[in-house]
mmCIF file of the N, C-alpha and C atoms, coordinates in Angstrom:
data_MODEL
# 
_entry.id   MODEL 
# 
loop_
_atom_site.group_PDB 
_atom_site.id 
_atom_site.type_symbol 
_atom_site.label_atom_id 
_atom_site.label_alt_id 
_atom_site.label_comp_id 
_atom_site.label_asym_id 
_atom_site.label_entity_id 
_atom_site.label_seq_id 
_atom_site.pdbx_PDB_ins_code 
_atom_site.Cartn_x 
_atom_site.Cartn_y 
_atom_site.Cartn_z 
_atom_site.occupancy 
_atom_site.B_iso_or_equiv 
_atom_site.pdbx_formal_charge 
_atom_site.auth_seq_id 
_atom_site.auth_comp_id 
_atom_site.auth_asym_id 
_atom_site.auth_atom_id 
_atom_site.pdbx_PDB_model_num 
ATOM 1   N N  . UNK A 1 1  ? -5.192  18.102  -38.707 1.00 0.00 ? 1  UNK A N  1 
ATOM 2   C CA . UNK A 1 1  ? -6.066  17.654  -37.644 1.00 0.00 ? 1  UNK A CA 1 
ATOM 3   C C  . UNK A 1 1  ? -5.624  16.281  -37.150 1.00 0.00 ? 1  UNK A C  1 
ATOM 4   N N  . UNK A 1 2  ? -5.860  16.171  -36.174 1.00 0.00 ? 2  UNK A N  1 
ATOM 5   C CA . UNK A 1 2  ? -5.275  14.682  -35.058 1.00 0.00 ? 2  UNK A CA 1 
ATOM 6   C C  . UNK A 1 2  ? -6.697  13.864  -35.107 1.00 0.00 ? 2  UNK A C  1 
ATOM 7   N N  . UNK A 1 3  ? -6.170  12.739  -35.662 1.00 0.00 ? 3  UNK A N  1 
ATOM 8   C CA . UNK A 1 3  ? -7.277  11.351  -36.399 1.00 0.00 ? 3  UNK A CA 1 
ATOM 9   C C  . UNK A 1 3  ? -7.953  10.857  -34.452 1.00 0.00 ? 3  UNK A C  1 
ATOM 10  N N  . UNK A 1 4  ? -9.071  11.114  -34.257 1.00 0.00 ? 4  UNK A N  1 
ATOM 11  C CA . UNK A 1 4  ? -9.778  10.481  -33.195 1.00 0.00 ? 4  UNK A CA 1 
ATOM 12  C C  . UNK A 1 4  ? -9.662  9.190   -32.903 1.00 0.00 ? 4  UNK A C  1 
ATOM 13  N N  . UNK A 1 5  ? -9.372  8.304   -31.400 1.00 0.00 ? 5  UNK A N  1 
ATOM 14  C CA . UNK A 1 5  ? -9.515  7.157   -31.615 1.00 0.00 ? 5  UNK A CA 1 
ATOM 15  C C  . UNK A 1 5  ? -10.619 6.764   -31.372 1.00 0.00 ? 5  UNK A C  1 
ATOM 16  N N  . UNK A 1 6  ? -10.859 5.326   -32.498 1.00 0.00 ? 6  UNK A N  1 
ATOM 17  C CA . UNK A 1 6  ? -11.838 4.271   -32.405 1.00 0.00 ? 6  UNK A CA 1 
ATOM 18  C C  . UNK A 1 6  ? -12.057 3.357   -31.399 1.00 0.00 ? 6  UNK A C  1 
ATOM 19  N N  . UNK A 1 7  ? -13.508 3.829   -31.659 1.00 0.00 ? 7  UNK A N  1 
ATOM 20  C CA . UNK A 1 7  ? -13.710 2.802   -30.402 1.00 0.00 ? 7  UNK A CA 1 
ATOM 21  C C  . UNK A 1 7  ? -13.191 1.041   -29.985 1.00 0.00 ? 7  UNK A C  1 
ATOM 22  N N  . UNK A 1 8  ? -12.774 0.542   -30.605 1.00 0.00 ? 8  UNK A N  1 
ATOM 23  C CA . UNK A 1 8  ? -12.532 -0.556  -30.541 1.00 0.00 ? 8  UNK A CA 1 
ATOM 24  C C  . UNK A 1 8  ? -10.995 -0.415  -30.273 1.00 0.00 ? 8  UNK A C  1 
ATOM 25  N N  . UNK A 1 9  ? -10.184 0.166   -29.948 1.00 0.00 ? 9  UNK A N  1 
ATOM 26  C CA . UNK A 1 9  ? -8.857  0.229   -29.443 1.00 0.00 ? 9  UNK A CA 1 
ATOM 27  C C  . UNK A 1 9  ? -8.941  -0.247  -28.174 1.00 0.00 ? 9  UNK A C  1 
ATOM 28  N N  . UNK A 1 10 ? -7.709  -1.203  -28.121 1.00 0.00 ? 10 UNK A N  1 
ATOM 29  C CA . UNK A 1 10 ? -7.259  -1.521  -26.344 1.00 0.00 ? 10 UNK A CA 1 
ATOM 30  C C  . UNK A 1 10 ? -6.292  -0.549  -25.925 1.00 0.00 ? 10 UNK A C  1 
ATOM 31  N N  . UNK A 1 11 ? -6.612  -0.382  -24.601 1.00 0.00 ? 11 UNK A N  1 
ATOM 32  C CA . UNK A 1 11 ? -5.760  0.212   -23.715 1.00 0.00 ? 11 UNK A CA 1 
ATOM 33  C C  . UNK A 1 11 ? -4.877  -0.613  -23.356 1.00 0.00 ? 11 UNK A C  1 
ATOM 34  N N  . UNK A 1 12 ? -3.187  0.091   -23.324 1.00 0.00 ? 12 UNK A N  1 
ATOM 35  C CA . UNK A 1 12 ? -2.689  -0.837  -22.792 1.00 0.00 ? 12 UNK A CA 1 
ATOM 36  C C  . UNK A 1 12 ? -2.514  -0.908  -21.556 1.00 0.00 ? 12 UNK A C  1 
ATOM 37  N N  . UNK A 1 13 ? -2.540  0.232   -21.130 1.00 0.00 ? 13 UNK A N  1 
ATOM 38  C CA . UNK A 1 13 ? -2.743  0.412   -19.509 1.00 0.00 ? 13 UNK A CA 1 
ATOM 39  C C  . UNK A 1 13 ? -3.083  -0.783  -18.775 1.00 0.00 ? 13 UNK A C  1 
ATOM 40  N N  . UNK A 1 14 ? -4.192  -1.394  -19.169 1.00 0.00 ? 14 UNK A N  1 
ATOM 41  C CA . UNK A 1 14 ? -4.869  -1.783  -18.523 1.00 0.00 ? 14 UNK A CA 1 
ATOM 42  C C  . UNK A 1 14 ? -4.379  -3.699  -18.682 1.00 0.00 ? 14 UNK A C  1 
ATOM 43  N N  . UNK A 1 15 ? -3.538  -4.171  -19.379 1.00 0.00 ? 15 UNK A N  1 
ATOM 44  C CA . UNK A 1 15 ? -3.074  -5.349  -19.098 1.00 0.00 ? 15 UNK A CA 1 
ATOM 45  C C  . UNK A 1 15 ? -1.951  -5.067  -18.463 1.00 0.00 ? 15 UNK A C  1 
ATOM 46  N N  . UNK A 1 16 ? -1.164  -4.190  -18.454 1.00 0.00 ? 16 UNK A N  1 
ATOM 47  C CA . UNK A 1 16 ? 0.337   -3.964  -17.670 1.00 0.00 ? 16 UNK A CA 1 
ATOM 48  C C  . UNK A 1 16 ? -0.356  -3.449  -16.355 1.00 0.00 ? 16 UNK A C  1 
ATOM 49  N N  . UNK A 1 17 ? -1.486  -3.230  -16.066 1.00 0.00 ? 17 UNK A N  1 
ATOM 50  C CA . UNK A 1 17 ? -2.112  -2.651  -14.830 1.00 0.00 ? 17 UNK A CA 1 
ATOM 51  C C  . UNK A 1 17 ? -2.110  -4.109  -14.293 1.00 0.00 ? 17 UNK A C  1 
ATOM 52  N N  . UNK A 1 18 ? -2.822  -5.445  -14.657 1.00 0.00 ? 18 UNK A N  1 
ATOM 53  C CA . UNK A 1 18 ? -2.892  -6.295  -14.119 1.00 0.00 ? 18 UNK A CA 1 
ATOM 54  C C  . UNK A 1 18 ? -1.433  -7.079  -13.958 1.00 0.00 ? 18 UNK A C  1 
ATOM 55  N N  . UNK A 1 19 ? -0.736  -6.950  -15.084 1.00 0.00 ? 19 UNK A N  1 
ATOM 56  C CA . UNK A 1 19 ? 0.429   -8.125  -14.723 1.00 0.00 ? 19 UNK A CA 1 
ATOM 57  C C  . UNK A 1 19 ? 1.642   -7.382  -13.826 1.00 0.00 ? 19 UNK A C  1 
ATOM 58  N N  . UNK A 1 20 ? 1.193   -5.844  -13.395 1.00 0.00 ? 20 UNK A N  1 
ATOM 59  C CA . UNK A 1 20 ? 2.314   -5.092  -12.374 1.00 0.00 ? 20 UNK A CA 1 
ATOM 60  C C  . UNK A 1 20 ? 1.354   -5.831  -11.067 1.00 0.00 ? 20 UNK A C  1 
ATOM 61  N N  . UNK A 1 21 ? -0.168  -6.225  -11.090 1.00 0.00 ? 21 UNK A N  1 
ATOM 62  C CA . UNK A 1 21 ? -0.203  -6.065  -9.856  1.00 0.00 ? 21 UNK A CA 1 
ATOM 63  C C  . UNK A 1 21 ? -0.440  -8.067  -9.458  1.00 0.00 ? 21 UNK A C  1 
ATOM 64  N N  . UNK A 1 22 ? -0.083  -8.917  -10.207 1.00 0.00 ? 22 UNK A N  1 
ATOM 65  C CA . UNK A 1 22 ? 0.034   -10.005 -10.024 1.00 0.00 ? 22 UNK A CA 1 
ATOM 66  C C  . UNK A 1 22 ? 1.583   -10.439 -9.874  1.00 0.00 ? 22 UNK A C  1 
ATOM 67  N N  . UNK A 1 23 ? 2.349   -9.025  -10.582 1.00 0.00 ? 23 UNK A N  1 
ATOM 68  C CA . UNK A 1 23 ? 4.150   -9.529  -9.677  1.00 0.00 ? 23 UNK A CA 1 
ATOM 69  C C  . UNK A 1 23 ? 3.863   -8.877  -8.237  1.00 0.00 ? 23 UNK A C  1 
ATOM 70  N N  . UNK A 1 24 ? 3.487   -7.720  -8.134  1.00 0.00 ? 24 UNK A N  1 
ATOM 71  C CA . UNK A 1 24 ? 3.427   -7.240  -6.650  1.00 0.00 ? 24 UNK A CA 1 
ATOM 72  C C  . UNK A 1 24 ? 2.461   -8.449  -5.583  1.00 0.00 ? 24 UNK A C  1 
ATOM 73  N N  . UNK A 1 25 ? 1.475   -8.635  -5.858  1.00 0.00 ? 25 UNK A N  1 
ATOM 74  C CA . UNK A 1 25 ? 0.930   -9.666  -5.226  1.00 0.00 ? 25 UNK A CA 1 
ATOM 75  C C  . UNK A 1 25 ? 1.767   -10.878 -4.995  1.00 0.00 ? 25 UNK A C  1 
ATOM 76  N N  . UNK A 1 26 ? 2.310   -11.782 -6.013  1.00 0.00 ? 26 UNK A N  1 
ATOM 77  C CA . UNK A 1 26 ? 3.319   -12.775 -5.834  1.00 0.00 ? 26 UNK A CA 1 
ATOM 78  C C  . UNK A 1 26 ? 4.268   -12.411 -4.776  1.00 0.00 ? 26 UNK A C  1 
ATOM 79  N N  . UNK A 1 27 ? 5.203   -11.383 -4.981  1.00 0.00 ? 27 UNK A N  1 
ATOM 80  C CA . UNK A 1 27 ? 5.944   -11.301 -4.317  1.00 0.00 ? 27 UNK A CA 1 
ATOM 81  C C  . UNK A 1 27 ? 5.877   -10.885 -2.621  1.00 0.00 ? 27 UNK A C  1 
ATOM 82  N N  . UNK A 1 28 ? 4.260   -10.596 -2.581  1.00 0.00 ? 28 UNK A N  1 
ATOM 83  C CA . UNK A 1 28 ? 4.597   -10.193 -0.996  1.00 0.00 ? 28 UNK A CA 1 
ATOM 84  C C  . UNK A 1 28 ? 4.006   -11.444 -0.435  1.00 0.00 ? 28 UNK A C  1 
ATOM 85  N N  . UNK A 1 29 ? 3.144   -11.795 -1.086  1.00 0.00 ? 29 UNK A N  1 
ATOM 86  C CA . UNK A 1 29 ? 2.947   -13.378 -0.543  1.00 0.00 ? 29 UNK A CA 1 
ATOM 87  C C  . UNK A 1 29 ? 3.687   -14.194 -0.011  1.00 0.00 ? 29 UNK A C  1 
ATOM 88  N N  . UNK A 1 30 ? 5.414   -14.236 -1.274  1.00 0.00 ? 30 UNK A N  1 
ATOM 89  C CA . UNK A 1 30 ? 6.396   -15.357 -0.621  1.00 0.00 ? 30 UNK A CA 1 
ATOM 90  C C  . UNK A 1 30 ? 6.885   -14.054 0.426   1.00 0.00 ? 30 UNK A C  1 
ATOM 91  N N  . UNK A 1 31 ? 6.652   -12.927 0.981   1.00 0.00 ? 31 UNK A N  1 
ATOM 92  C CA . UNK A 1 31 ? 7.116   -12.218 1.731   1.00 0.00 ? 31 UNK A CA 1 
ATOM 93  C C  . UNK A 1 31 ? 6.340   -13.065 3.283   1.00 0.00 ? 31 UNK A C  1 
ATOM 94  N N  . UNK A 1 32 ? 5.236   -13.059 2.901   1.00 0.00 ? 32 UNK A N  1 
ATOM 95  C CA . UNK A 1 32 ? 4.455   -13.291 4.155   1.00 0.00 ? 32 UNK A CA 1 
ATOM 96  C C  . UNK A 1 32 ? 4.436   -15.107 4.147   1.00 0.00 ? 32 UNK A C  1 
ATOM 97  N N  . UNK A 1 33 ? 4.854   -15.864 3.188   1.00 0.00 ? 33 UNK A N  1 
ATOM 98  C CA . UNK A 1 33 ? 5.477   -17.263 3.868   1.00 0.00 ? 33 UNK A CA 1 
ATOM 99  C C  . UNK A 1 33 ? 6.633   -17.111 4.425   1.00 0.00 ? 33 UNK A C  1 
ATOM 100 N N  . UNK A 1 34 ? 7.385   -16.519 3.857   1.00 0.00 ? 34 UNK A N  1 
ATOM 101 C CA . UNK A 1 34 ? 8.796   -16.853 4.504   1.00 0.00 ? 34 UNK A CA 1 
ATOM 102 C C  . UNK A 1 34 ? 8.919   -15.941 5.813   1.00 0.00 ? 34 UNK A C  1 
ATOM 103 N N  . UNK A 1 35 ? 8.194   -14.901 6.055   1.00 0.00 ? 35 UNK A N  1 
ATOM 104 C CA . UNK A 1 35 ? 7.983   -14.559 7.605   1.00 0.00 ? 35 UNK A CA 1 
ATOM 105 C C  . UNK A 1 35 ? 7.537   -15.397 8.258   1.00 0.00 ? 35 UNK A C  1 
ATOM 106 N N  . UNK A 1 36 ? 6.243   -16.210 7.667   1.00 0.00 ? 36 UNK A N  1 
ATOM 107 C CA . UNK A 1 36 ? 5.066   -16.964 8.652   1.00 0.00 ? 36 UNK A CA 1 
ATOM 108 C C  . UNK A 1 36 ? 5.724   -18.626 8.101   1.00 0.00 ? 36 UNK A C  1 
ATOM 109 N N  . UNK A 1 37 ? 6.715   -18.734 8.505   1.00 0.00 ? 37 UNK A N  1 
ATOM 110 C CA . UNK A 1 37 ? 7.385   -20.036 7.493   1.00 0.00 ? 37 UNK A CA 1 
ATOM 111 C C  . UNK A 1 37 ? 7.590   -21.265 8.892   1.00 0.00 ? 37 UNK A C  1 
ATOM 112 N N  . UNK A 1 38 ? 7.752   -20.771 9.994   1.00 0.00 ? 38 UNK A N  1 
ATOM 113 C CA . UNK A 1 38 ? 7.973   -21.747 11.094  1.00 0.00 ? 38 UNK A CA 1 
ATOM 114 C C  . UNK A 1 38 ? 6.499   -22.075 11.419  1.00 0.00 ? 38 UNK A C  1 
ATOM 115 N N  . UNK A 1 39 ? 5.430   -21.761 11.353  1.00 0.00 ? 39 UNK A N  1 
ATOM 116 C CA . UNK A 1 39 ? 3.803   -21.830 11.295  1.00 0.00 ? 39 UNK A CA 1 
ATOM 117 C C  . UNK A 1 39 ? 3.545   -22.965 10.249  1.00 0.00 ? 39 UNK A C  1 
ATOM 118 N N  . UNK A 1 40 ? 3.919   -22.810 8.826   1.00 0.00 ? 40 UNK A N  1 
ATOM 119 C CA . UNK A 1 40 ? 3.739   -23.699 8.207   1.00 0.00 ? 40 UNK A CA 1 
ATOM 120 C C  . UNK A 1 40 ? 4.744   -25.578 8.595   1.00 0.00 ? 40 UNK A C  1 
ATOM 121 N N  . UNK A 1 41 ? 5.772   -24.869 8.860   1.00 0.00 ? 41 UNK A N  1 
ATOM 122 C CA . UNK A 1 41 ? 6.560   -25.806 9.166   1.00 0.00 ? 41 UNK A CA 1 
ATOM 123 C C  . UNK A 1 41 ? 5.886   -26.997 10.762  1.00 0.00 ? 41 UNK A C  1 
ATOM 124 N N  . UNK A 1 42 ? 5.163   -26.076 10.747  1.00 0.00 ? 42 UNK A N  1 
ATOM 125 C CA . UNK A 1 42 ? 4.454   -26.670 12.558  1.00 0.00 ? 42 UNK A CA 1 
ATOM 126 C C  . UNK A 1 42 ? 3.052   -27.130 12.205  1.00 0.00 ? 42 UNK A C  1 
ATOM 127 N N  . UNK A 1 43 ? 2.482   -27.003 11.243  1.00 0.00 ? 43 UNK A N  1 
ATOM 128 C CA . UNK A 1 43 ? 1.430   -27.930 10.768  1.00 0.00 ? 43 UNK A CA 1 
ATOM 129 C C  . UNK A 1 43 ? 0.239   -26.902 10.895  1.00 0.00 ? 43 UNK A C  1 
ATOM 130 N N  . UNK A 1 44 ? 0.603   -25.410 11.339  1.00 0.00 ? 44 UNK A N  1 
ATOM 131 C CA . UNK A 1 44 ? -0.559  -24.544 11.590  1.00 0.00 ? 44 UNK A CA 1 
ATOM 132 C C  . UNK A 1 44 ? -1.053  -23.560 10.540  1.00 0.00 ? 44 UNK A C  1 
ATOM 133 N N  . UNK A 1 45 ? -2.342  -24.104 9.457   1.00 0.00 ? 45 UNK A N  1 
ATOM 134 C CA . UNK A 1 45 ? -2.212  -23.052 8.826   1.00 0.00 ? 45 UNK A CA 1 
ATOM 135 C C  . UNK A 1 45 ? -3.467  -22.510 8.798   1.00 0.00 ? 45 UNK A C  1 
ATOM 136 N N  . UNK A 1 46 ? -4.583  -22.712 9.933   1.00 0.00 ? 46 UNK A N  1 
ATOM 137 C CA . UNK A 1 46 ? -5.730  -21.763 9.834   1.00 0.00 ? 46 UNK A CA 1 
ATOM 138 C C  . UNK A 1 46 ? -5.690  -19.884 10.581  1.00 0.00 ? 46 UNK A C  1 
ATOM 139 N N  . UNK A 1 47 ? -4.860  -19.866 9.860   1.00 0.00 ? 47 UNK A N  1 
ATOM 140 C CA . UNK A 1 47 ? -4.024  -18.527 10.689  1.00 0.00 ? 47 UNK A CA 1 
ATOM 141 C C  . UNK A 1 47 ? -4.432  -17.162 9.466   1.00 0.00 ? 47 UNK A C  1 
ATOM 142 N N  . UNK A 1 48 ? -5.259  -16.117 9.706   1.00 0.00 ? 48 UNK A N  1 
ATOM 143 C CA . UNK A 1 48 ? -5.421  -14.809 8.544   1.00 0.00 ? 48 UNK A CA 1 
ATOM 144 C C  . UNK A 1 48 ? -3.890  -14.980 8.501   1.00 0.00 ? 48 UNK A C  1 
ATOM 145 N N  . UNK A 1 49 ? -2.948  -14.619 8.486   1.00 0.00 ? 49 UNK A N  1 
ATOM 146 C CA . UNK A 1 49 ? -1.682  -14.639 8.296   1.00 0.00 ? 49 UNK A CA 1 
ATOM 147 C C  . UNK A 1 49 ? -0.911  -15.566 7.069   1.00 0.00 ? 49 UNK A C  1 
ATOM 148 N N  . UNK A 1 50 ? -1.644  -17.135 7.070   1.00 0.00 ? 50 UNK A N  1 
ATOM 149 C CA . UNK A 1 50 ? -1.368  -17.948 6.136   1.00 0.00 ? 50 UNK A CA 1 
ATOM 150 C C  . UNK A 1 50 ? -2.425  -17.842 4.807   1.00 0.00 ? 50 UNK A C  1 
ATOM 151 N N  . UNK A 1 51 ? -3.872  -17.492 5.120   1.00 0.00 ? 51 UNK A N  1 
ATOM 152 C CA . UNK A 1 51 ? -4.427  -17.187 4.562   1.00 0.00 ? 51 UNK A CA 1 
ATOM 153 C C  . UNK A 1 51 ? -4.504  -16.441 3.197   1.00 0.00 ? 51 UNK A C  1 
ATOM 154 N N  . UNK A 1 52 ? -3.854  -15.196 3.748   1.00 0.00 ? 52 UNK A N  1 
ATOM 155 C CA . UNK A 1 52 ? -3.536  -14.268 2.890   1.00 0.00 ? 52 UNK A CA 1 
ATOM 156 C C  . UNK A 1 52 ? -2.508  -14.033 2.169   1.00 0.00 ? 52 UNK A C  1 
ATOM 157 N N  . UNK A 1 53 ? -1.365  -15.109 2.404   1.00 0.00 ? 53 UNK A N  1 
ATOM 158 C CA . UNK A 1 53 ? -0.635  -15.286 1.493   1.00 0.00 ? 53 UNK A CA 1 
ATOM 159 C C  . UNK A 1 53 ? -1.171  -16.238 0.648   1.00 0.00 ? 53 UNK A C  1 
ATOM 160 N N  . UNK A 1 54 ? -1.918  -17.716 0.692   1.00 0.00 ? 54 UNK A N  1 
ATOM 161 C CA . UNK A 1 54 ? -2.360  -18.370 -0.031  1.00 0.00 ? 54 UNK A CA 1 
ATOM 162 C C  . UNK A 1 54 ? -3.346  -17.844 -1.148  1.00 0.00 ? 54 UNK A C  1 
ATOM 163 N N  . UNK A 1 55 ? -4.068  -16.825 -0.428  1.00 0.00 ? 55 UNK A N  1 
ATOM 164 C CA . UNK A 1 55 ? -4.728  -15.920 -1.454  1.00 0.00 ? 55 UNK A CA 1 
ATOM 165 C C  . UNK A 1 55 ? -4.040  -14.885 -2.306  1.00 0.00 ? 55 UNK A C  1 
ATOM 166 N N  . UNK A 1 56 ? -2.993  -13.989 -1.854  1.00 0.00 ? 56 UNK A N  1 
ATOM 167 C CA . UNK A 1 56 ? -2.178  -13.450 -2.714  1.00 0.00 ? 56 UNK A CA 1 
ATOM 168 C C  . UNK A 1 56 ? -1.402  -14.257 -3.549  1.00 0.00 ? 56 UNK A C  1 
ATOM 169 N N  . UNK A 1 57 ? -1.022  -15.627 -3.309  1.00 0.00 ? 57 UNK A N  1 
ATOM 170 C CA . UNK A 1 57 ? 0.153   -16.557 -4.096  1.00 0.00 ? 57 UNK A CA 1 
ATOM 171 C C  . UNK A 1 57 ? -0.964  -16.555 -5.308  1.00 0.00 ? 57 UNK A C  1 
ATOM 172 N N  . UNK A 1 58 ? -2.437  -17.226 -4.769  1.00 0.00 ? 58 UNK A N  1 
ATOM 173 C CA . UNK A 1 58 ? -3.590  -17.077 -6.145  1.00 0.00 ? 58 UNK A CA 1 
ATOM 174 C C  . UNK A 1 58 ? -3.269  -15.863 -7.286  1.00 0.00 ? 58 UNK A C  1 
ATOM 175 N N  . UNK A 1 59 ? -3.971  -15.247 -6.292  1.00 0.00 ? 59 UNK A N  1 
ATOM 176 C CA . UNK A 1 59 ? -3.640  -13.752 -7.704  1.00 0.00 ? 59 UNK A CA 1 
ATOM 177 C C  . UNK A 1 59 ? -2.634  -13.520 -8.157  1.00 0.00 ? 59 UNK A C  1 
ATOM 178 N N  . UNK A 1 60 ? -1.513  -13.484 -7.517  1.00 0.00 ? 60 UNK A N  1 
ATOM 179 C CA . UNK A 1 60 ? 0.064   -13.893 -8.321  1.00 0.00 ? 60 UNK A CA 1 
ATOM 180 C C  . UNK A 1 60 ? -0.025  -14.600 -9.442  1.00 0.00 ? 60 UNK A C  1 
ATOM 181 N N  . UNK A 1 61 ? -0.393  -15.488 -9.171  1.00 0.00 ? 61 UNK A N  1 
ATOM 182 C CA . UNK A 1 61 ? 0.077   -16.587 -10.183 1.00 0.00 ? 61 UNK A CA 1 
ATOM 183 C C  . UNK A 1 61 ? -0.848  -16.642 -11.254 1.00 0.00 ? 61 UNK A C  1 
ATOM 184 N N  . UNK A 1 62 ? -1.948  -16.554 -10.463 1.00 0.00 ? 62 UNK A N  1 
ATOM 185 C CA . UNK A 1 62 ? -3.349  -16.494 -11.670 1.00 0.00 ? 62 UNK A CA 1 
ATOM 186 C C  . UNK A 1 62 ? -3.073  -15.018 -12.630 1.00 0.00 ? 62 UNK A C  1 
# 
């Protein structure tokens, strides 16, 4: 017979779930500075465009 698991087991799923989706986040972030990179360079950054990379660079990194 195959031993049941206990409840107190971690999944691992579920930390490689977060740190696949904090490289994917990182990386499209510097995707969307270095598109939106002459904007920053021009002093403009109340833009959804800059936004949302500053918020994806967060979850990246965090």
């Amino acid at each position: 017979m195959f031993q049941q698991r206990s409840g107190n087991e971690t999944n691992i799923k579920l930390p490689f779930s977060f740190i696949g989706f904090s490289m994917v986040a990182l990386i499209l972030s510097q995707l969307l500075i270095l598109l939106n990179g002459d904007l920053l360079v021009s002093g403009v950054f109340r833009l959804p465009a800059i936004w949302s990379a500053a918020h994806l660079f967060v979850l990246g990194w965090a």
